[in-house]
LOGU-87819 format. One record per residue: x, y, z of N, C-alpha, C in turn. Coordinates in steps of 0.05 Angstrom, whole numbers, padded with zeros to 5 digits, always signed. Layout:
XYZXYZXYZ ...
***
This chain:
+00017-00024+00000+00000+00000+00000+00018+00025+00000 +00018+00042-00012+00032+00065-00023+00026+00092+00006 +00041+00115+00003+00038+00120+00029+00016+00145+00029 +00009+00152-00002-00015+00168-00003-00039+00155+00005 -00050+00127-00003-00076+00112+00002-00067+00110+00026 -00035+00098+00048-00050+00096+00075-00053+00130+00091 -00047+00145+00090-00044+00174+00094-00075+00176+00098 -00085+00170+00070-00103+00173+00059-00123+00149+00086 -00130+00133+00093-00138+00119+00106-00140+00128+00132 -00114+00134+00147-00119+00137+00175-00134+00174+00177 -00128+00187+00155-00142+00209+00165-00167+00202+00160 -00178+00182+00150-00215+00179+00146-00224+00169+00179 -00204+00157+00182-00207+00141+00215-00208+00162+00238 -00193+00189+00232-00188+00210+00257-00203+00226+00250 -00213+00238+00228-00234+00253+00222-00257+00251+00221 -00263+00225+00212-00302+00224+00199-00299+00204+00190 -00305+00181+00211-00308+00151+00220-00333+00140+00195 -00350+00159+00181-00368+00147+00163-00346+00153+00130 -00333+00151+00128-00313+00145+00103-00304+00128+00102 -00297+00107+00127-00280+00088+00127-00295+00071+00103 -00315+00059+00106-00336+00047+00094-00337+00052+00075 -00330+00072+00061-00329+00075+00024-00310+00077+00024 -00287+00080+00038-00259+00089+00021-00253+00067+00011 -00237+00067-00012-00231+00042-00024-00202+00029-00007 -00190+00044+00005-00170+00037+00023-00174+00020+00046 -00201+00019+00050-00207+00016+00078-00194-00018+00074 -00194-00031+00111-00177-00061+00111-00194-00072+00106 -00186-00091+00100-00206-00116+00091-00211-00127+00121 -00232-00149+00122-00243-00166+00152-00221-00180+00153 -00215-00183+00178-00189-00206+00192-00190-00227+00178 -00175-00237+00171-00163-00266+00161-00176-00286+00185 -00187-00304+00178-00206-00325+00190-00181-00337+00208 -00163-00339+00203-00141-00359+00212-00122-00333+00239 -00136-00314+00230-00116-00299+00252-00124-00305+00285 -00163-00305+00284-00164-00317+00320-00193-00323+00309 -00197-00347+00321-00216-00361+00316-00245-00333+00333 -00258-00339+00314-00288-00326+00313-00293-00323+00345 -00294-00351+00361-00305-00347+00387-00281-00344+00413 -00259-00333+00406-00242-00331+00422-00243-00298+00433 -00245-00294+00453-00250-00274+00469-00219-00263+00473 -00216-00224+00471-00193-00215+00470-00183-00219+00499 -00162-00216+00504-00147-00235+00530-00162-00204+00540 -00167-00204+00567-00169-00187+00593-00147-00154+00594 -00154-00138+00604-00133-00111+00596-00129-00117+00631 -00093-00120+00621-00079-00120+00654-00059-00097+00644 -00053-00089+00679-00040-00071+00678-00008-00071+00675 +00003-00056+00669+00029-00062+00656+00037-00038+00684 +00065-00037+00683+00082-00015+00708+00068+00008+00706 +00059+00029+00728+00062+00056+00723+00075+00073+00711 +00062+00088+00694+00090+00100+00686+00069+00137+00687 +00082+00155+00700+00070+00182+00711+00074+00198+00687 +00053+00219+00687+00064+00241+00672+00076+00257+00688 +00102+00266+00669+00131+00277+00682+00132+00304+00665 +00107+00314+00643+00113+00341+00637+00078+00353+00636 +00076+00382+00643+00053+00391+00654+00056+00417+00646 +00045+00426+00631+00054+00465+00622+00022+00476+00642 +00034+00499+00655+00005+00509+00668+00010+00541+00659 -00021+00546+00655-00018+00579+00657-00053+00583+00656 -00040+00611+00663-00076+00620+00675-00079+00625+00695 -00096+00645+00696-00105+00652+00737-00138+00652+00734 -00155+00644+00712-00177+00642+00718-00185+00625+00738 -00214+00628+00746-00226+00617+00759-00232+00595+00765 -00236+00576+00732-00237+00559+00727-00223+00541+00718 -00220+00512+00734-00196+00500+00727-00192+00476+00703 -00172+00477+00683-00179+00461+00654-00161+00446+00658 -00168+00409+00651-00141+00398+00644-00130+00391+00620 -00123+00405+00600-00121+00390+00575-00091+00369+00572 -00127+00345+00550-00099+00334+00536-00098+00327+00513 -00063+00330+00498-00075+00324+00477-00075+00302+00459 -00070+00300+00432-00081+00280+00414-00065+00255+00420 -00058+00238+00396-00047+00221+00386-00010+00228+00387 +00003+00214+00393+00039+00228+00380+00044+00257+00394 +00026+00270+00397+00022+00296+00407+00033+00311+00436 +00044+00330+00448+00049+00338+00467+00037+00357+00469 +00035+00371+00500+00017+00398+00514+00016+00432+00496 +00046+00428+00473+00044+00448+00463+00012+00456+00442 +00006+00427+00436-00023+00429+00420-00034+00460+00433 -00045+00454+00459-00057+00471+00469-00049+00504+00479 -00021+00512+00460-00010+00532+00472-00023+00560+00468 -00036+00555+00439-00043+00586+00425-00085+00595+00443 -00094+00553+00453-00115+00561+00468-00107+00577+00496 -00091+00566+00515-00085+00572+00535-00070+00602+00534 -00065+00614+00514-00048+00650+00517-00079+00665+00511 -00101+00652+00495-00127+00672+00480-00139+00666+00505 -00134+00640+00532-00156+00648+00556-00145+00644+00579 -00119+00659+00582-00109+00662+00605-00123+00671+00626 -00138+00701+00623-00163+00705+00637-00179+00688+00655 -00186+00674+00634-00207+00654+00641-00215+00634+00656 -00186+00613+00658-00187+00593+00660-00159+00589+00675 -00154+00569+00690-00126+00560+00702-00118+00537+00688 -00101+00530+00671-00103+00511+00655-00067+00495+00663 -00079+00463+00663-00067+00444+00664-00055+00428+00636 -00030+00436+00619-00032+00416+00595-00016+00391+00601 -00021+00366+00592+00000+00348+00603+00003+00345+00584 +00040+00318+00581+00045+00312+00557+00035+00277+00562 +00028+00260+00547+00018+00226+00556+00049+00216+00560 +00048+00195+00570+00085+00190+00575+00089+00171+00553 +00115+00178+00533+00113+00167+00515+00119+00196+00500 +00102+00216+00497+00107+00238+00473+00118+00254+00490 +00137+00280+00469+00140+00296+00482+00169+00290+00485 +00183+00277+00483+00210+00259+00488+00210+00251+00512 +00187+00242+00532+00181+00231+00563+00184+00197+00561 +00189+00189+00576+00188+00158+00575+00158+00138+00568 +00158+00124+00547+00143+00109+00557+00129+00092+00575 +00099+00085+00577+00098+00058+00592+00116+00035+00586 +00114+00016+00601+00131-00005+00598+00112-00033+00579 +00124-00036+00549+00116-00056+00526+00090-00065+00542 +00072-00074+00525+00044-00095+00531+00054-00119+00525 +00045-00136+00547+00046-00171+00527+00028-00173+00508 +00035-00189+00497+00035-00199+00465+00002-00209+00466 -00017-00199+00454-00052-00201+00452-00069-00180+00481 -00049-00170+00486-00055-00150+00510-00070-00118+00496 -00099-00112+00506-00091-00082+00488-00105-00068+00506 -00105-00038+00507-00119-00013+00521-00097-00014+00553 -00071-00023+00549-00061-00018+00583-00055+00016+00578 -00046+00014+00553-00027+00044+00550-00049+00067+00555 -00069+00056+00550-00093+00077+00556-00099+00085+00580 -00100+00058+00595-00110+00052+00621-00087+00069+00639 -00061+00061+00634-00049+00080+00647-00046+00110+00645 -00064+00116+00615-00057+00147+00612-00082+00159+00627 -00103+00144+00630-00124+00152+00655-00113+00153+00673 -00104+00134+00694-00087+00147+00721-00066+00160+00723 -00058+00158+00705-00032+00189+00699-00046+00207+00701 -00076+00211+00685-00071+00241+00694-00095+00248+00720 -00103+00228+00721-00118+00225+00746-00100+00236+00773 -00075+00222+00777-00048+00235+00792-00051+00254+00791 -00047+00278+00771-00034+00303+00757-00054+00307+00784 -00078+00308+00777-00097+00324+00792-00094+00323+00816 -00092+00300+00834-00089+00288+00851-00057+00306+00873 -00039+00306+00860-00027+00311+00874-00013+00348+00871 -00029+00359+00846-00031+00379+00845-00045+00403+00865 -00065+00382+00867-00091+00393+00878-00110+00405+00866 -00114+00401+00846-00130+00417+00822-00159+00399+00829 -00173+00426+00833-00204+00427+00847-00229+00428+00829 -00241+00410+00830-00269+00407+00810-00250+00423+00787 -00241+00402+00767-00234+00416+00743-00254+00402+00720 -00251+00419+00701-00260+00410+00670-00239+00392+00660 -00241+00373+00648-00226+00350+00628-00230+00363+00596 -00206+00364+00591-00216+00378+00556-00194+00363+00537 -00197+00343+00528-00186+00328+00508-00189+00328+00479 -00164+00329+00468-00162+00325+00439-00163+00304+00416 -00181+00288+00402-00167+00267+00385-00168+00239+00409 -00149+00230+00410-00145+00211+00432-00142+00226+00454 -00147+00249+00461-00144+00262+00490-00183+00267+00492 -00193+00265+00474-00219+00266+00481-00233+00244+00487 -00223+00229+00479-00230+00196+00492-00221+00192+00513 -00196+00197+00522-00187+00192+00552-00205+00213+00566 -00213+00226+00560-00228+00251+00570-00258+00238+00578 -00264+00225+00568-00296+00209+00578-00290+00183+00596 -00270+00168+00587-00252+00154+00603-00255+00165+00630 -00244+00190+00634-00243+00202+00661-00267+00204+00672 -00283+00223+00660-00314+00231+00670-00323+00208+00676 -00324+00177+00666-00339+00157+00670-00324+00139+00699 -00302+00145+00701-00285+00134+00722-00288+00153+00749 -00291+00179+00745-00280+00190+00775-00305+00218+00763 -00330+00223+00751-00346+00235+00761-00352+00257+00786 -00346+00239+00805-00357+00257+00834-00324+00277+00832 -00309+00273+00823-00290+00290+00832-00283+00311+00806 -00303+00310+00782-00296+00325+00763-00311+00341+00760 -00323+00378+00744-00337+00392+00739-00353+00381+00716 -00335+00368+00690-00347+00376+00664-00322+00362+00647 -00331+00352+00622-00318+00342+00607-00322+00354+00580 -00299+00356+00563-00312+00362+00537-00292+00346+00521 -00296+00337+00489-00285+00316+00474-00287+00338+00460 -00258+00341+00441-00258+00354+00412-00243+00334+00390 -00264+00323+00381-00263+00305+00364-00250+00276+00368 -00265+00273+00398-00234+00245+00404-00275+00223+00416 -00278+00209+00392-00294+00186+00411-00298+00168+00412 -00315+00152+00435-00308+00130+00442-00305+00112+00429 -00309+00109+00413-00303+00086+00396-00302+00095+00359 -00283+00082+00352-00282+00086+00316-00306+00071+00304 -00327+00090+00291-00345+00077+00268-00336+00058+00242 -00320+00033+00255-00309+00024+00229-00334+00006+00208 -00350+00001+00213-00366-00016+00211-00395-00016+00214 -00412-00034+00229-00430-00041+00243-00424-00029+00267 -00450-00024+00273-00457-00006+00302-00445-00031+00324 -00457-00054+00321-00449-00078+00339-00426-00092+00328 -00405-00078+00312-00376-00090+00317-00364-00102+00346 -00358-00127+00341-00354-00138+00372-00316-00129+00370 -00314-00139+00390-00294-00128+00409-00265-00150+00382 -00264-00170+00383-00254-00181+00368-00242-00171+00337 -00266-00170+00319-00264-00150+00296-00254-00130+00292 -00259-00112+00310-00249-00081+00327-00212-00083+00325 -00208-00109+00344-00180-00116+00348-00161-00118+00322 -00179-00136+00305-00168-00144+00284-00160-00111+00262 -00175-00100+00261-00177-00078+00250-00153-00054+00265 -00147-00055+00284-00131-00043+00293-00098-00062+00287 -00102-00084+00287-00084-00097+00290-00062-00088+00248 -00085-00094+00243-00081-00078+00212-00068-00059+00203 -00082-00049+00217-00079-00008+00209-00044-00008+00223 -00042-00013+00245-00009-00019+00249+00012-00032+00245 -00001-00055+00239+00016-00073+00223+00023-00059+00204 +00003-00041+00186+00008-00027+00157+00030-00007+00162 +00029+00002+00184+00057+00025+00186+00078+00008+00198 +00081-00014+00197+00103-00030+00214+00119-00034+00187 +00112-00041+00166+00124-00050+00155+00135-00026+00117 +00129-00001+00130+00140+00018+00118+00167+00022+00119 +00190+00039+00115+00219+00045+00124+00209+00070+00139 +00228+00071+00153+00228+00093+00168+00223+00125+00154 +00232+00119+00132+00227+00150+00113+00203+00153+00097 +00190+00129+00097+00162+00118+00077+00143+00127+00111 +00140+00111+00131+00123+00122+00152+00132+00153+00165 +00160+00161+00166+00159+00191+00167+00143+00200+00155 +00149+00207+00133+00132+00222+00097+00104+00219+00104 +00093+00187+00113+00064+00186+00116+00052+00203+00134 +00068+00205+00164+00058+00219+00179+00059+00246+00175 +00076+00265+00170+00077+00285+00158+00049+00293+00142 +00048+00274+00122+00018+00276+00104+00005+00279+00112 +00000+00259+00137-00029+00251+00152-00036+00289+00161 -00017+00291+00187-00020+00317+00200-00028+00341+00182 -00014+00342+00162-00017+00356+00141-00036+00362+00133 -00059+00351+00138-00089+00346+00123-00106+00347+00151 -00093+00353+00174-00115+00355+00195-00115+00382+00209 -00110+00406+00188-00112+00425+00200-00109+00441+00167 -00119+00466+00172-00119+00485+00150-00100+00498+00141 -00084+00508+00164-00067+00526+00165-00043+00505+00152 -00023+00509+00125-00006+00498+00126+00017+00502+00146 +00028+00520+00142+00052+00523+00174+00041+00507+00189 +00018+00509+00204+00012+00491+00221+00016+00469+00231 +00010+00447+00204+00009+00430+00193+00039+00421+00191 +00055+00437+00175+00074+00434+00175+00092+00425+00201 +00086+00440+00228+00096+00445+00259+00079+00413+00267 +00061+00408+00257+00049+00391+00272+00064+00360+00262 +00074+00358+00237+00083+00336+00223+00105+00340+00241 +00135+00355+00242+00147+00361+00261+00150+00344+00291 +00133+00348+00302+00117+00346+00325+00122+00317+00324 +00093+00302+00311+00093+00278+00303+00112+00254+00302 +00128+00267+00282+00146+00253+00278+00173+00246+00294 +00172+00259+00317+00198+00262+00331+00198+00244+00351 +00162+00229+00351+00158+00211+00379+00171+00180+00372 +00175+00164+00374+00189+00133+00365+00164+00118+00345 +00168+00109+00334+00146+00096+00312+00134+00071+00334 +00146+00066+00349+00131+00044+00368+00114+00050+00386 +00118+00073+00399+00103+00087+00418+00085+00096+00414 +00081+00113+00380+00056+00117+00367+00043+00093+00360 +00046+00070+00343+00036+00048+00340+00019+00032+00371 +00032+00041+00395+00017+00013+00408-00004+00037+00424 -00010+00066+00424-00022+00086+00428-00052+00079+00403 -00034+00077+00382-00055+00072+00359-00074+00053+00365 -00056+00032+00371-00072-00001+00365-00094+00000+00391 -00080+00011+00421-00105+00019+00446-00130+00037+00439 -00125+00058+00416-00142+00077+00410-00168+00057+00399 -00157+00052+00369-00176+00034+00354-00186+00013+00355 -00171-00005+00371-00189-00021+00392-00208-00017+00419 -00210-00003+00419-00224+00010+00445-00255+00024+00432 -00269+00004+00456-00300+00019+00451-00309+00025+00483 -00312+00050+00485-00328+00055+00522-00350+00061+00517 -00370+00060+00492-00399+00067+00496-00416+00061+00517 -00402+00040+00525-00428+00028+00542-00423+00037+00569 -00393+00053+00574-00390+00065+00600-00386+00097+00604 -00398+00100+00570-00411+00132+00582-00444+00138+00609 -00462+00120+00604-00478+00116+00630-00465+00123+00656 -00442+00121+00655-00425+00123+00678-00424+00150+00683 -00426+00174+00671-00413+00196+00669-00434+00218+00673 -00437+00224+00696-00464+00239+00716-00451+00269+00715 -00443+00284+00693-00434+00311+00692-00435+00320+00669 -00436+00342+00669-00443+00355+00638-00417+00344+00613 -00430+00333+00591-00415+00331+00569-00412+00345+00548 -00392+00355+00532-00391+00370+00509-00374+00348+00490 -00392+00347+00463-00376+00341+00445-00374+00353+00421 -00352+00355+00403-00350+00380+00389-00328+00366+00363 -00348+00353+00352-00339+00340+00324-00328+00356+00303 -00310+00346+00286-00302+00370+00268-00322+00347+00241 -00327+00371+00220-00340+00352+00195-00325+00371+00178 -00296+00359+00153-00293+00376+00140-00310+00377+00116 -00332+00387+00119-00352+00384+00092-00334+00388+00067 -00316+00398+00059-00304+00410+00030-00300+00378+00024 -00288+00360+00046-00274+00344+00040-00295+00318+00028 -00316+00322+00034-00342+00306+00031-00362+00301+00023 -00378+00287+00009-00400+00292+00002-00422+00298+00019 -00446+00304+00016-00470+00313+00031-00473+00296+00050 -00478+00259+00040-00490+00242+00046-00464+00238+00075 -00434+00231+00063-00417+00230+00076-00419+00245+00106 -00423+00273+00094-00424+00289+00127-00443+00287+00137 -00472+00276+00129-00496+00267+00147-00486+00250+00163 -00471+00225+00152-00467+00207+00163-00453+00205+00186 -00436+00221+00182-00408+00233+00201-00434+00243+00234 -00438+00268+00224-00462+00280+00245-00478+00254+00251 -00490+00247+00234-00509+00218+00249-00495+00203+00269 -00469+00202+00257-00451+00174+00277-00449+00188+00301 -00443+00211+00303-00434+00224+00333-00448+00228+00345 -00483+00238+00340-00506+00226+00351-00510+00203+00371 -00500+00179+00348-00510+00151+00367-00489+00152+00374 -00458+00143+00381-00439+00147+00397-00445+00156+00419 -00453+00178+00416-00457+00195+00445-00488+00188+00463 -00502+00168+00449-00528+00177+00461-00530+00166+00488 -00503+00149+00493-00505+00141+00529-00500+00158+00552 -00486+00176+00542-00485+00198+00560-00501+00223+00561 -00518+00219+00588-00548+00223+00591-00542+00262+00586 -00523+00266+00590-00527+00302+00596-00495+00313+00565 -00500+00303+00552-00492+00304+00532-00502+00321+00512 -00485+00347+00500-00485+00372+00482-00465+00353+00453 -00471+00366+00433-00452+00360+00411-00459+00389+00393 -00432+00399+00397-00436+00422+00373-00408+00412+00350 -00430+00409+00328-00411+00404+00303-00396+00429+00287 -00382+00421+00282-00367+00453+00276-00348+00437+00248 -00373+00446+00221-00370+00442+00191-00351+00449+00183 -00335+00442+00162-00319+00464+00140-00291+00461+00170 -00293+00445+00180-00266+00452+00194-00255+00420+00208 -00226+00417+00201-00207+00406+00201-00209+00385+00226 -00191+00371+00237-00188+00357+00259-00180+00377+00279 -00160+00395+00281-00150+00408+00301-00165+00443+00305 -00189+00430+00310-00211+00454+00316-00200+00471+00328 -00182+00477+00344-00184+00491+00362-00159+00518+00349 -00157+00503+00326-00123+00518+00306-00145+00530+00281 -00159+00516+00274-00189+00525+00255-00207+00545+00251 -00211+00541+00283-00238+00560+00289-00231+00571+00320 -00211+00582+00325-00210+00597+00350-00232+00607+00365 -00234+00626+00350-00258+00645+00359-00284+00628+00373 -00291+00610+00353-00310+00604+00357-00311+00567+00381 -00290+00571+00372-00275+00540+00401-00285+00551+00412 -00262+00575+00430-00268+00590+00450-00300+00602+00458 -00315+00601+00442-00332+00613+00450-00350+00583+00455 -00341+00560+00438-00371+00545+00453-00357+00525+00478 -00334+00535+00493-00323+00520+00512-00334+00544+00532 -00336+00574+00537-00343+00598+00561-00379+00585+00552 -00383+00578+00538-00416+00577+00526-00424+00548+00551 -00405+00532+00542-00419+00512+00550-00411+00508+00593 -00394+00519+00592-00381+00522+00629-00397+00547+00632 -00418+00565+00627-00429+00583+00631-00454+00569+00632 -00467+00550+00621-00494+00545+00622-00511+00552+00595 -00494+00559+00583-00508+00588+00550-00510+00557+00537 -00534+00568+00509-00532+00545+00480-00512+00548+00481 -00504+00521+00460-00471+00523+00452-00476+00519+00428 -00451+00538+00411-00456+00533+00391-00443+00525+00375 -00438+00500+00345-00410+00501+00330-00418+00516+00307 -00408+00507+00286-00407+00527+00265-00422+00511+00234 -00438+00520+00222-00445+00513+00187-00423+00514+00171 -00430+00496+00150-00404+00495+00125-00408+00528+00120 -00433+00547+00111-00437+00577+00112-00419+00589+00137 -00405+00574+00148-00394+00597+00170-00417+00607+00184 -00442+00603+00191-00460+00608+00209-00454+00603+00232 -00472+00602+00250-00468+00581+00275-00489+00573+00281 -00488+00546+00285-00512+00533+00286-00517+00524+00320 -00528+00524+00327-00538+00513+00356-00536+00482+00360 -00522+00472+00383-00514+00432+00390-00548+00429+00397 -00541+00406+00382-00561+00388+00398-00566+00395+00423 -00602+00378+00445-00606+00376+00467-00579+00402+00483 -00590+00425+00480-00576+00446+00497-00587+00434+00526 -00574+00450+00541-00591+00449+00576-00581+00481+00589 -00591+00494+00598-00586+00516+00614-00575+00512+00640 -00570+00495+00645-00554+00497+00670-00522+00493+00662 -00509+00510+00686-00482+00509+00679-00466+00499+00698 -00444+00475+00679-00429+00454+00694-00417+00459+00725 
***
């Protein structure tokens, strides 16, 4: 597979989970011979602790934020949000351990998956913990927005408010009732597929990928940068925890206000495509009972580099109690779903 079609692949997977299914790239179903149909994925044990060891803070607002961010990604993601709301907010960025040039967790055994996750929940569960950071908001990116409901669904009583920007629980690869198995196999794929690139063939890819998840070229450019400087293994077994991982069924868990805030790049899509996209993040989300989704059209994966103005405004919108709002492919703003007037 050439490194434009997979480029081309994993950004249908990080952006708008209803492409996978037409792209012609997409993986084929597991090989019958890889694990028999009725074999159950081994149990998620925990592997060593391993802490987050880097934390950028700034802010003297009132209110306290923890961001985290994506995939490969470190705390600088969040640098240009945290200078536009210093005011505002007291803000926590961590880096996951692993990016950032921080140490990894320590390897998974072999059919083992979601530890690296599992530990990046009590990592930053810690942060808080021994910081002392009081009723805060969780604000995740990409894979920082999934660890972000992760949280809300695990430790609730001790959090304000959660919000996901474009990170959820589970990848639409398929069927709504993809079992846990299939899921595996499909992740197992998608990494395998960068395993066996050269090092200058999966550089170049990732570069591409990033490249295409934000508008701004410079950006884009800083972000491939970024990317690429973390170990190709460390991203891979981050990946394989991501895409194997489904928590729908333990958003029920999560008794605090939710924001989710999908990006749909309509240019990139057809009509039907971005219904589909909006439809999926609909049902995804419908377990979590106090759940907002403002879609915010015509804009990239890294919303928050996209649409500043208007981030910012439906993150004070939604910790204020106000509609929230994302944005129309017209650059309008359109109003989330199920608003509520009460504020987190």
């Amino acid at each position: 597979m050439n490194i434009v079609k997979l480029s081309g692949l994993l950004w249908f997977l990080c952006i708008t989970e209803s492409l996978l299914a037409q792209a012609p790239t997409a993986p084929p179903a597991p090989p019958a011979t890889s694990q028999p149909a009725t074999t159950a994925p081994a149990p998620v044990t925990s592997v060593p602790f391993k802490p987050i060891t880097l934390v950028t803070t700034k802010g003297t607002g009132p209110i306290n934020l923890v961001l985290i961010p994506g995939l490969a990604c470190d705390a600088s993601v969040w640098d240009e949000f945290m200078t536009r709301n210093a005011d505002k907010y007291t803000m926590y960025a961590v880096t996951l351990p692993g990016f950032g040039g921080s140490d990894p967790p320590a390897k998974a055994p072999q059919g083992i998956y979601g530890t690296w996750l599992e530990n990046a929940v009590t990592a930053v569960h810690r942060v808080i913990q021994e910081k002392k950071i009081a009723n805060p908001v969780i604000m995740g990116h990409s894979m920082g927005g999934h660890l972000a409901l992760r949280l809300g669904s695990a430790y609730s009583k001790e959090l304000r408010a959660i919000i996901t920007v474009d990170g959820p629980p589970a990848f639409q690869f398929g069927p709504a009732n993809m079992d846990a198995i299939a899921r595996i196999g499909i992740a197992d794929q998608m990494t395998s597929m960068y395993q066996t690139l050269s090092y200058e063939q999966y550089t170049e890819s990732m570069r591409m990928l990033f490249n295409r998840m934000v508008n701004d070229q410079r950006r884009g450019l800083a972000l491939g940068d970024m990317v690429t400087k973390v170990p190709r293994e460390i991203t891979l077994q981050y990946m394989s925890d991501f895409f194997s991982a489904d928590i729908r069924a333990e958003l029920g868990q999560i008794t605090i206000p939710v924001l989710a805030m999908p990006a749909v790049p309509t240019r990139d899509l057809t009509p039907q495509m971005a219904e589909e996209s909006r439809n999926n993040w609909v049902t995804m989300m419908a377990g979590a009972a106090q759940a907002k989704i403002a879609v915010f059209e015509d804009t990239r994966h890294f919303i928050m580099d996209d649409r500043p103005a208007e981030f910012d405004a439906a993150v004070a919108d939604f910790l204020a109690g106000r509609e929230v709002k994302g944005v129309k492919a017209s650059g309008d703003a359109q109003p989330a779903p199920n608003p509520s007037q009460s504020a987190p």
